[in-house]
N, C-alpha and C positions, 0 to 999 in steps of 0.2 A: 465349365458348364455351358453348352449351347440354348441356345434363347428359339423361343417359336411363337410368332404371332400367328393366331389362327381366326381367320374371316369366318364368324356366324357360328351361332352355337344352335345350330339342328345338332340332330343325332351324330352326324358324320363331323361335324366339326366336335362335340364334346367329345365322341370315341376317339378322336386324333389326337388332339390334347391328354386324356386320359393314359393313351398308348406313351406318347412323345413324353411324359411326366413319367413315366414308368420306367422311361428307359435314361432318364437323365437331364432330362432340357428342362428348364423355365420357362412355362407355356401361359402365353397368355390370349386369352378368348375375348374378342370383339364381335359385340351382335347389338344391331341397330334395334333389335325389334324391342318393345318395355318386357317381355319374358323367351328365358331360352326356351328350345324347341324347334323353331326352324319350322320345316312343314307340318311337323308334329304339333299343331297347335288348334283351335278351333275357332269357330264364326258363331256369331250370334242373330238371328231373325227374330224381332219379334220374342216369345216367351221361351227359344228353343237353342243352345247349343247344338253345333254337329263339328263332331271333330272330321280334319280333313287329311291325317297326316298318313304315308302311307307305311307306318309301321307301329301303328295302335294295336297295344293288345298282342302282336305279333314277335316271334323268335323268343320267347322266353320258355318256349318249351325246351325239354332235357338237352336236344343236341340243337338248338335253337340259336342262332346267331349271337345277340344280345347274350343267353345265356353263356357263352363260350367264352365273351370277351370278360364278363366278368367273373369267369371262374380265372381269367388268365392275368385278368387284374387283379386277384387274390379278395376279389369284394365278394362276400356271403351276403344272399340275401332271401328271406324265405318266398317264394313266389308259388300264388295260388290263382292256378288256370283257371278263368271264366269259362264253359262253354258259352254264355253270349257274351261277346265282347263288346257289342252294343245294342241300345233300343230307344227308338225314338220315338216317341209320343203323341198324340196330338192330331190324327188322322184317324178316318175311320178303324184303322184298324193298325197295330203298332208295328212298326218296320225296326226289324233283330238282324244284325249281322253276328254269326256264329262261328265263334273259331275251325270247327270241324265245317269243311267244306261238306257231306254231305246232309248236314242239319242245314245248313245253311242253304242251300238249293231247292228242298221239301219248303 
């Protein structure tokens, strides 16, 4: 059995381990930060989380990236599309990021 340390557990480092265990190796995952996620993770100001990663909420549609890897990693998982994928609070008026690019431009 081949051995794989993998630097950071963002997305691309848990998909690589994920892959590399799949195909045989003892994979092990080092990430400095106190939770996985990588860019995937958020900030805090004040009374407000904003997530910062740039694959929130995204590819897990049908032929969606994310979706692909885990159909190919034999992982079922029931997944249910927001159209907003986020909304943030606290301003005059609330700022919606929409998974459908043209909602989300209106």
């Amino acid at each position: 059995m081949e051995n794989a340390i993998i630097i950071g557990g963002g997305i691309g480092g848990l998909t690589t381990g994920a892959l590399l265990s799949k195909h045989g190796y003892k994979v092990i995952v080092l990430e400095a930060g106190g939770e996985v996620g990588g860019c995937d993770e958020k900030f805090f100001k004040y009374l407000f989380s904003f997530p910062v990663g740039a694959t929130f909420g995204m590819g897990f549609e049908e032929e969606g990236i994310h979706n692909k890897i885990l159909r190919y990693l034999g992982i079922n998982v029931n997944i249910f599309p927001l159209s907003e994928a986020i909304r943030i609070t606290g301003f005059s008026a609330p700022l919606s990021i929409f998974q459908n690019r043209t909602n989300h431009l209106k």
